[in-house]
N, C-alpha and C positions, 0 to 999 in steps of 0.2 A: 504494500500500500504506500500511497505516495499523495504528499498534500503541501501545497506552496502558498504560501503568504504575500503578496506583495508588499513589502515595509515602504509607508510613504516617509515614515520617519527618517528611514537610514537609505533610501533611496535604492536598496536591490530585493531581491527575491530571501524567503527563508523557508526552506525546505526541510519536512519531515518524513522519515521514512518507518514501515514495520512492515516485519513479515510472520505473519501468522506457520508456526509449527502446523504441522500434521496431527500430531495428539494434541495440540491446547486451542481453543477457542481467544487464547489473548495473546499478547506479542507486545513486549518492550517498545516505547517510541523514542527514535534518536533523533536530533536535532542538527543541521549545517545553516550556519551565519553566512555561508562564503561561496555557496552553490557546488562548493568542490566536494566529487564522493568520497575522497579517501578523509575528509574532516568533518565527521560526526560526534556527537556528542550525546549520552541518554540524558533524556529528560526526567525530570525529579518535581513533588508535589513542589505547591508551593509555586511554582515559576522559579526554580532555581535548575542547576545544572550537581548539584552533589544532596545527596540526603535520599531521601525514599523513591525507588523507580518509578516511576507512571506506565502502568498497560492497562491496553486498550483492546476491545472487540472491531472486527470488521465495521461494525455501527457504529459505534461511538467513537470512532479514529477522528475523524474531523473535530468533532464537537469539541473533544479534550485537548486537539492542538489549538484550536481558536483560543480556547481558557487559559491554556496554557502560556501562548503567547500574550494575552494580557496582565497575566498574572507577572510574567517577566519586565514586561515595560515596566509596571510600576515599580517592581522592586528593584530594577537598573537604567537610572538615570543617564548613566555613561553609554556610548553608542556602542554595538556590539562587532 
């Protein structure tokens, strides 16, 4: 799964990826600031990048990146 943000803030794209397991119905969400694949990062509650994983179902993939990405604005004032 694959889901892009356009950031009017910081003027480029922010790309989240997951890939659903074969046995599991959820899948870790990574995050890239820089459009580049080999620079992912897992996302973490909260809008952070360290602390408790975020997964997601096929359904709620988008929903949770949108939250996610706002949860992050607020709590990083600094451009990413």
């Amino acid at each position: 799964m694959r889901y892009t943000i356009k950031s009017r803030k910081f003027g480029r794209d922010i790309d989240f990826v997951a890939s659903l397991p074969n046995s599991k119905n959820y899948a870790y969400i990574k995050v890239s600031f820089t459009g580049n694949d080999s620079n992912y990062r897992q996302i973490c509650d909260g809008g952070y990048l360290m602390g408790s994983t975020v997964s997601a179902t096929a359904e709620s993939f988008e929903s949770i990146c949108r939250n996610w990405w706002k949860q992050y604005l607020r709590n990083n004032k600094e451009e990413v």
